[in-house]
MOPAC internal coordinates of N, CA, C and O (Angstrom, degrees):
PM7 1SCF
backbone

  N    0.0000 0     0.00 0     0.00 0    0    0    0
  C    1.4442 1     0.00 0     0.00 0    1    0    0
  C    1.5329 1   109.99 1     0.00 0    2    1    0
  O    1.2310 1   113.74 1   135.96 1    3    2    1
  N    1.0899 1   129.44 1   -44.04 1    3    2    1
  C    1.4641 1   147.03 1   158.20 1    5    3    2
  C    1.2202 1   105.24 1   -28.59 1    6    5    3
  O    1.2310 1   121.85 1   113.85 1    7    6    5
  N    1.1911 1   114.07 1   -66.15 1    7    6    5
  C    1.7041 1   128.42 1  -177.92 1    9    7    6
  C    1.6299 1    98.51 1   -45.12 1   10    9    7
  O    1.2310 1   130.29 1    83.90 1   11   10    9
  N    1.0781 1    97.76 1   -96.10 1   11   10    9
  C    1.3189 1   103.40 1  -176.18 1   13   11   10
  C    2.0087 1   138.89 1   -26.49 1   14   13   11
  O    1.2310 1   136.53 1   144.85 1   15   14   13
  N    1.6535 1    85.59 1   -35.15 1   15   14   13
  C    1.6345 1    88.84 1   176.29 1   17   15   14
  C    1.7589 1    97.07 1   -75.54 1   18   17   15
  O    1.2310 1   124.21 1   121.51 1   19   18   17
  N    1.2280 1   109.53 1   -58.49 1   19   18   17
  C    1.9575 1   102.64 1   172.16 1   21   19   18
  C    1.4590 1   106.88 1   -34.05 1   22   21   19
  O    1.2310 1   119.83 1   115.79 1   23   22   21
  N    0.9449 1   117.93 1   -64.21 1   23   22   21
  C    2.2745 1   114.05 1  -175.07 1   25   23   22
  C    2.0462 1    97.15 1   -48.44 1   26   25   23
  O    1.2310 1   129.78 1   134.33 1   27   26   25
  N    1.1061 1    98.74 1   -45.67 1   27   26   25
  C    1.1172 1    92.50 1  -166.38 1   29   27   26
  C    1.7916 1   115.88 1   -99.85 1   30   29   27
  O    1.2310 1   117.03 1  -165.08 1   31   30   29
  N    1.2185 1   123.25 1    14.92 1   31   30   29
  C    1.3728 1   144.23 1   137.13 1   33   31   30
  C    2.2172 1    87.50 1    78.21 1   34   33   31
  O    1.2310 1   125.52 1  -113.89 1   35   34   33
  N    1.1117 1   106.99 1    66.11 1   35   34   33
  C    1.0919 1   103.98 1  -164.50 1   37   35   34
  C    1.9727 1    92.21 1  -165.24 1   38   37   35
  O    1.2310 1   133.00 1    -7.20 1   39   38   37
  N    1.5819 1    92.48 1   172.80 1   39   38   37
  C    1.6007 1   101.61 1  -159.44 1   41   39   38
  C    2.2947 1   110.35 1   -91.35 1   42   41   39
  O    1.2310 1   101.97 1   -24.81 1   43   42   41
  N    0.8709 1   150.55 1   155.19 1   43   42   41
  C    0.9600 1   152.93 1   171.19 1   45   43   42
  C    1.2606 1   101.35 1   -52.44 1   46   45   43
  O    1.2310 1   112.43 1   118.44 1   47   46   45
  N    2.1508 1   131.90 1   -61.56 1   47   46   45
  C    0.9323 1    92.55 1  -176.19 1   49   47   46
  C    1.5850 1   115.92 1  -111.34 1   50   49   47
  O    1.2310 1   116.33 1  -116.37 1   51   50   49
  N    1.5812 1   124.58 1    63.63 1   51   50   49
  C    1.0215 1   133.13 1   168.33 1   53   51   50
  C    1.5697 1    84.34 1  -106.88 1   54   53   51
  O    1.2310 1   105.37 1   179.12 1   55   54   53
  N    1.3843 1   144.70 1    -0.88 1   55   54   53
  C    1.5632 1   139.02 1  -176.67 1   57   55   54
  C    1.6495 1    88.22 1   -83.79 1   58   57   55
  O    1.2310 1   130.13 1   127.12 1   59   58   57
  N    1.6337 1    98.07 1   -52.88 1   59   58   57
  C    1.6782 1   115.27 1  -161.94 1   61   59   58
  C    1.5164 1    96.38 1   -51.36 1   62   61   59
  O    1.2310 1   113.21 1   139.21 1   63   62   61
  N    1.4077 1   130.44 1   -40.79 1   63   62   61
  C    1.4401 1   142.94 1  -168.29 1   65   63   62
  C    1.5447 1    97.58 1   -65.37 1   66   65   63
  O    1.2310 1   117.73 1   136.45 1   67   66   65
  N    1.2481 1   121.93 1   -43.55 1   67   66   65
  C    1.7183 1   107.93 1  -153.80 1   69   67   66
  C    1.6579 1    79.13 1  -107.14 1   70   69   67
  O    1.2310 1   105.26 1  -177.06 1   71   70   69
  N    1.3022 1   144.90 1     2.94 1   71   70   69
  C    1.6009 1   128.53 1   163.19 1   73   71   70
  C    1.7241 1    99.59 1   -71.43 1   74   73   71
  O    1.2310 1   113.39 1   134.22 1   75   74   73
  N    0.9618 1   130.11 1   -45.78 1   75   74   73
  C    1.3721 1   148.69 1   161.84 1   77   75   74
  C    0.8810 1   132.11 1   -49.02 1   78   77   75
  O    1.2310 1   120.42 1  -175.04 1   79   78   77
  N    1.7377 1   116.80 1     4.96 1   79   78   77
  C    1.5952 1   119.17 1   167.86 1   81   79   78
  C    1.6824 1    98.47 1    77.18 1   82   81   79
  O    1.2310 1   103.98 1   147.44 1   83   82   81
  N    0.9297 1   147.12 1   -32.56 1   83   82   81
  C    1.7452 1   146.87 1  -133.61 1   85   83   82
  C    1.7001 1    92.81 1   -72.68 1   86   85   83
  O    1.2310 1   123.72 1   -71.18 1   87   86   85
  N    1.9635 1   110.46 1   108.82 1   87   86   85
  C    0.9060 1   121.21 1  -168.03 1   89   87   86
  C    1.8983 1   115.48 1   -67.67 1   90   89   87
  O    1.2310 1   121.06 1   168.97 1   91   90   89
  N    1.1208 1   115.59 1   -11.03 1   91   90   89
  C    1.2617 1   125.46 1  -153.32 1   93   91   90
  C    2.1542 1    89.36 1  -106.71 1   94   93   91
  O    1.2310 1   110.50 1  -147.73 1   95   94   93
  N    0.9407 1   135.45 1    32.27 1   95   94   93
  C    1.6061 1   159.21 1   135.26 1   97   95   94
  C    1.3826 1    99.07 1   -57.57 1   98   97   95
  O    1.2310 1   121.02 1   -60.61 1   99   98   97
  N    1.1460 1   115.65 1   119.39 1   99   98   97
  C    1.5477 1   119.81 1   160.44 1  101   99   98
  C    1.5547 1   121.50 1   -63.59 1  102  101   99
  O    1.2310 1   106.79 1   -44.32 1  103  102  101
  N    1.0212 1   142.18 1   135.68 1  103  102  101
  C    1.5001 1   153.36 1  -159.38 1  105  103  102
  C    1.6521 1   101.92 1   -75.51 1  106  105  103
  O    1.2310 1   120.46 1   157.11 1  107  106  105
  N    1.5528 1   116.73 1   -22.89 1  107  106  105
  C    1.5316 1   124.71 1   178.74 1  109  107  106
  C    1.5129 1    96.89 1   -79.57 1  110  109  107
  O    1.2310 1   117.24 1   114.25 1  111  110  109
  N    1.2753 1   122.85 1   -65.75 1  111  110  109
  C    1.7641 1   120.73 1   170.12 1  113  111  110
  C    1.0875 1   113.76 1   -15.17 1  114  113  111
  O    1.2310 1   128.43 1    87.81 1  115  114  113
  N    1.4050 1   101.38 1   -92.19 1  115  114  113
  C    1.6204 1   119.21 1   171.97 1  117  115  114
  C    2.2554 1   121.47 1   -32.39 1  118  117  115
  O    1.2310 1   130.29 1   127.99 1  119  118  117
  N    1.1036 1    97.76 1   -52.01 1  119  118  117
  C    1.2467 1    85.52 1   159.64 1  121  119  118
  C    1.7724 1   133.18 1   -58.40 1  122  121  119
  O    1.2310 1   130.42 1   137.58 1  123  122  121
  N    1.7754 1    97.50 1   -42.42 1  123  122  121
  C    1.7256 1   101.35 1   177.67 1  125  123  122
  C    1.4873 1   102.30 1   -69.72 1  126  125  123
  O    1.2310 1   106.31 1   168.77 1  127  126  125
  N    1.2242 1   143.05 1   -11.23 1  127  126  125
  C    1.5826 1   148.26 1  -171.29 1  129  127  126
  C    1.9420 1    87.30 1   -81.78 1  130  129  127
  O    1.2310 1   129.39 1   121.49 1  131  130  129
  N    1.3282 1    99.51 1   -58.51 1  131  130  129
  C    1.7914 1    95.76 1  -174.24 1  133  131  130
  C    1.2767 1   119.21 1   -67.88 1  134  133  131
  O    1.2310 1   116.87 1   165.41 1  135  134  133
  N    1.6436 1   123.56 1   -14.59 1  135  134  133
  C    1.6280 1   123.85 1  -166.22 1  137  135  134
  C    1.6322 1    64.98 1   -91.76 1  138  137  135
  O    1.2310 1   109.40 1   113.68 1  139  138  137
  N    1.2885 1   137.47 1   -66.32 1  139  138  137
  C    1.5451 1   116.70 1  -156.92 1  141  139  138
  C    1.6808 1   125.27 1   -60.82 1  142  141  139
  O    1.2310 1   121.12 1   178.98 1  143  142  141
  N    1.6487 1   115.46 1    -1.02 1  143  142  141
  C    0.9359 1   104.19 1   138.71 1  145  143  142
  C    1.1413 1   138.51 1  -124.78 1  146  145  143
  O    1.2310 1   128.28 1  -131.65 1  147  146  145
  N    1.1543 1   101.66 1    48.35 1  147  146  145
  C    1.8682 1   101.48 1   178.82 1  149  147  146
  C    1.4352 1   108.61 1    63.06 1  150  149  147
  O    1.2310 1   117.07 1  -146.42 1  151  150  149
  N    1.4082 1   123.18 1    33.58 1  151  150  149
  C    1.3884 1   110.12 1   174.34 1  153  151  150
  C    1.5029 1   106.26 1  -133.93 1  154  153  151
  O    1.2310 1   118.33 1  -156.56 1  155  154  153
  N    1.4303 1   120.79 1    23.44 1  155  154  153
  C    1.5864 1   121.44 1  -163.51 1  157  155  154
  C    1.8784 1   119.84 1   -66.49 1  158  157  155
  O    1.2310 1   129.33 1  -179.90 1  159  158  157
  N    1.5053 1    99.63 1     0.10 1  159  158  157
  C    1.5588 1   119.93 1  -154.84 1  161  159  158
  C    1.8095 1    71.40 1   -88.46 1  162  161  159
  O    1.2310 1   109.57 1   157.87 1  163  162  161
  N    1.3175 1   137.17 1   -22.13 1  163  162  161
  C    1.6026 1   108.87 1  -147.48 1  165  163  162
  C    1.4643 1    95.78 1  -103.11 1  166  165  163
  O    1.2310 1   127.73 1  -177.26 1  167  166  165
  N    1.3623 1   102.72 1     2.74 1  167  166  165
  C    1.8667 1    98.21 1   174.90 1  169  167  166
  C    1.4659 1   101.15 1   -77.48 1  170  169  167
  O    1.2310 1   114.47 1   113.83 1  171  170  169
  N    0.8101 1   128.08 1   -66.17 1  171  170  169
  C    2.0557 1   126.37 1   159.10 1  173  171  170
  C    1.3316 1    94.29 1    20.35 1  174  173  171
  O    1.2310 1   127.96 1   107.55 1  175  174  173
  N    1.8464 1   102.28 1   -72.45 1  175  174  173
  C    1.0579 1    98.04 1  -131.54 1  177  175  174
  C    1.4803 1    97.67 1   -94.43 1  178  177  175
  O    1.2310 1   111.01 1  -161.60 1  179  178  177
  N    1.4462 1   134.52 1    18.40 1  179  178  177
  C    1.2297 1   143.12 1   163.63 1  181  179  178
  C    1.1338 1   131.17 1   -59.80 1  182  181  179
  O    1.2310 1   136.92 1   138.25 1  183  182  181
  N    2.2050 1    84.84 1   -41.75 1  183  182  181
  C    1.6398 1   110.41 1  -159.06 1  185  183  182
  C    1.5698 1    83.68 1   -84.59 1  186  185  183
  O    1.2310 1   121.10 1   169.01 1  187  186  185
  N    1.4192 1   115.50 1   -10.99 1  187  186  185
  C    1.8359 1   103.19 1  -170.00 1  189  187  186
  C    1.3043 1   109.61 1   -89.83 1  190  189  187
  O    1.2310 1   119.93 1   176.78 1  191  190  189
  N    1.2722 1   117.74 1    -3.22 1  191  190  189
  C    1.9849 1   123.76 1  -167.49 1  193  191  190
  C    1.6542 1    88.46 1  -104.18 1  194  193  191
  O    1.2310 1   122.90 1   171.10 1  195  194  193
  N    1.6401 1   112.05 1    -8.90 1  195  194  193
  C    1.7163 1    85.54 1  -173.30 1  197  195  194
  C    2.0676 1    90.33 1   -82.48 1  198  197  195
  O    1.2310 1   111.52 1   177.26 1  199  198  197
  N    0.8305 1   133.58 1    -2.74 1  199  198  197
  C    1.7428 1   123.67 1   173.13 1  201  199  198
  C    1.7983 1   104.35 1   -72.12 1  202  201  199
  O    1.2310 1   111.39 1  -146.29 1  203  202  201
  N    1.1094 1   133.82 1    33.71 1  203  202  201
  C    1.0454 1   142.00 1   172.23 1  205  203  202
  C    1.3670 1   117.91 1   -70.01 1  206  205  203
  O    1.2310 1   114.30 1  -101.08 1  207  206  205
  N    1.2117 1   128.39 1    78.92 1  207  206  205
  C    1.6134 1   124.58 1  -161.99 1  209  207  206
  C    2.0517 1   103.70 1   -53.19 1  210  209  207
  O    1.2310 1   124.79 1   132.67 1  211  210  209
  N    0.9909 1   108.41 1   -47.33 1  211  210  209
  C    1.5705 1   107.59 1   166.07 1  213  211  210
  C    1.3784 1   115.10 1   -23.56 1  214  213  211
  O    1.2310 1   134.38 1   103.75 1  215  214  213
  N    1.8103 1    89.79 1   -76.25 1  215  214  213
  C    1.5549 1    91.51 1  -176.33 1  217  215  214
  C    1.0270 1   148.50 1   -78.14 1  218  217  215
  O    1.2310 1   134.82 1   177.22 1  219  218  217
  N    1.2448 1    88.94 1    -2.78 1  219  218  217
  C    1.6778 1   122.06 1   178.87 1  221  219  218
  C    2.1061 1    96.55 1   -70.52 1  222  221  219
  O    1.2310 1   130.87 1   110.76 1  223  222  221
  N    1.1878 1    96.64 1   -69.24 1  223  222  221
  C    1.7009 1    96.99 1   166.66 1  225  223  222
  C    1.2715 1   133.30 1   -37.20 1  226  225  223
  O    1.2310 1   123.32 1   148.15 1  227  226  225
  N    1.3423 1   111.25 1   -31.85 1  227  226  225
  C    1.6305 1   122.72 1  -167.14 1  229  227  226
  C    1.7036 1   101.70 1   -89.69 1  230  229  227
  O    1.2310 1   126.75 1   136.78 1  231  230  229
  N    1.1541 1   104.62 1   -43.22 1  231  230  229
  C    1.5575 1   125.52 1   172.28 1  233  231  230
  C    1.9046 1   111.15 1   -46.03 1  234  233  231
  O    1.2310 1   132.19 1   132.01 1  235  234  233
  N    1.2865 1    94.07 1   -47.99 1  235  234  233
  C    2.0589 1   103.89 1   177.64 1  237  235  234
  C    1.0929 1    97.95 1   -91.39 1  238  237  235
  O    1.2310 1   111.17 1   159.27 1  239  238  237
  N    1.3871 1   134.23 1   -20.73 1  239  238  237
  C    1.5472 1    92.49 1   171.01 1  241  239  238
  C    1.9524 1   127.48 1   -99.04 1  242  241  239
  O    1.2310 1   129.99 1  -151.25 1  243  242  241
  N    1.4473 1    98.35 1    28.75 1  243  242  241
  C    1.6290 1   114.17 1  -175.91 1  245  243  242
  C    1.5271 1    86.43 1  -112.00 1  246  245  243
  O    1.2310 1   121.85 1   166.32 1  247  246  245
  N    1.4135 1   114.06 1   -13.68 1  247  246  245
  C    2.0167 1    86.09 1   175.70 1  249  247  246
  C    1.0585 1   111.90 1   -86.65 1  250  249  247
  O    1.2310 1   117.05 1     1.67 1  251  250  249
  N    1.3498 1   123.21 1  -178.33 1  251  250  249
  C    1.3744 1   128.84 1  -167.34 1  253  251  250
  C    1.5441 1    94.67 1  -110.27 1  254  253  251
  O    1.2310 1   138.92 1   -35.03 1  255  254  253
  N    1.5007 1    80.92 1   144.97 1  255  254  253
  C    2.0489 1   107.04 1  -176.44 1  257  255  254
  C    1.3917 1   109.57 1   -84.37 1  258  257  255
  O    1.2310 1   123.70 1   -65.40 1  259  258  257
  N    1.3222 1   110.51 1   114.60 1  259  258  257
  C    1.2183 1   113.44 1   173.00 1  261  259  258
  C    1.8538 1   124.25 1   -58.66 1  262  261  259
  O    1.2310 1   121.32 1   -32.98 1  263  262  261
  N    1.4019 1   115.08 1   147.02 1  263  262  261
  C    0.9312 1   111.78 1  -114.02 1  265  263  262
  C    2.1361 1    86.02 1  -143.22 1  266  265  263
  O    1.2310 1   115.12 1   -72.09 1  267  266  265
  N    1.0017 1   126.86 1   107.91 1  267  266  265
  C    1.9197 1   130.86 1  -170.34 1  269  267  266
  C    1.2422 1   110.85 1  -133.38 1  270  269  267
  O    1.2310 1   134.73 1   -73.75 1  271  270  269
  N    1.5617 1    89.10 1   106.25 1  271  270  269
  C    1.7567 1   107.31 1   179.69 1  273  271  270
  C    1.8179 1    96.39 1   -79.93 1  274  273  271
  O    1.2310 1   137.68 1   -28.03 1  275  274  273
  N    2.0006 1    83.34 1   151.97 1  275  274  273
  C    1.4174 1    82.90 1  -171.67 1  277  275  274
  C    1.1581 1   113.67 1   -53.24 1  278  277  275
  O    1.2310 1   124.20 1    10.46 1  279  278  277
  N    1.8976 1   109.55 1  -169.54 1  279  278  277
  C    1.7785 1   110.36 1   173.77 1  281  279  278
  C    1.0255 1    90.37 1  -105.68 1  282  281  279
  O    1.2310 1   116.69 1   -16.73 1  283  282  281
  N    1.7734 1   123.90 1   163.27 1  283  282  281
  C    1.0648 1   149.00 1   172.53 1  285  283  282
  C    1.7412 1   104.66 1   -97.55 1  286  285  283
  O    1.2310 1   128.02 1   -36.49 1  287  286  285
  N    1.2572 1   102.16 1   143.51 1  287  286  285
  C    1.7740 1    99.21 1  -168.37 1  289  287  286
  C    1.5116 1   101.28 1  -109.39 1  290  289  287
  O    1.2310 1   125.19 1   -79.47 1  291  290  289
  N    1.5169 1   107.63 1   100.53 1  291  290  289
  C    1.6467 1   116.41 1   173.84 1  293  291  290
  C    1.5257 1   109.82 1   -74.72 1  294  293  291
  O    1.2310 1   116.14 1   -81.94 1  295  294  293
  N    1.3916 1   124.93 1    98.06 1  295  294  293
  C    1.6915 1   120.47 1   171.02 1  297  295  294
  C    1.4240 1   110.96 1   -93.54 1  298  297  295
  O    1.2310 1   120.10 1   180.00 1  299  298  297

């Protein structure tokens, strides 16, 4: 684990952080964690699972609906 945070110029437990899912990892980290292991080709294929029409759906309906108070009528 040592090894790896040095290749990847980063802390042991910022490694411990992204074994842990912990969304708040910067996406640059996480990539230098994958060039340090020779696996940086599988983010591709991460960015290719986000075209998921499913999840793509499930995703809009957790945002919040915008939302227009009436107008007030200045005469």
């Amino acid at each position: 684990m040592e090894i790896v945070a040095s290749r990847a110029a980063t802390s042991r437990s910022t490694l411990a952080r992204i074994e842990k899912g912990d969304p708040a990892v910067s996406i640059g980290i996480v990539a230098a964690v994958l060039q340090a292991l020779n696996l940086l080709e599988g983010l591709a294929n991460l960015a290719e699972a986000s075209k998921d029409s499913v999840g793509l759906e499930l995703s809009k309906d957790s945002l919040r609906k915008r939302t227009y108070s009436p107008r007030s009528k200045t005469r």
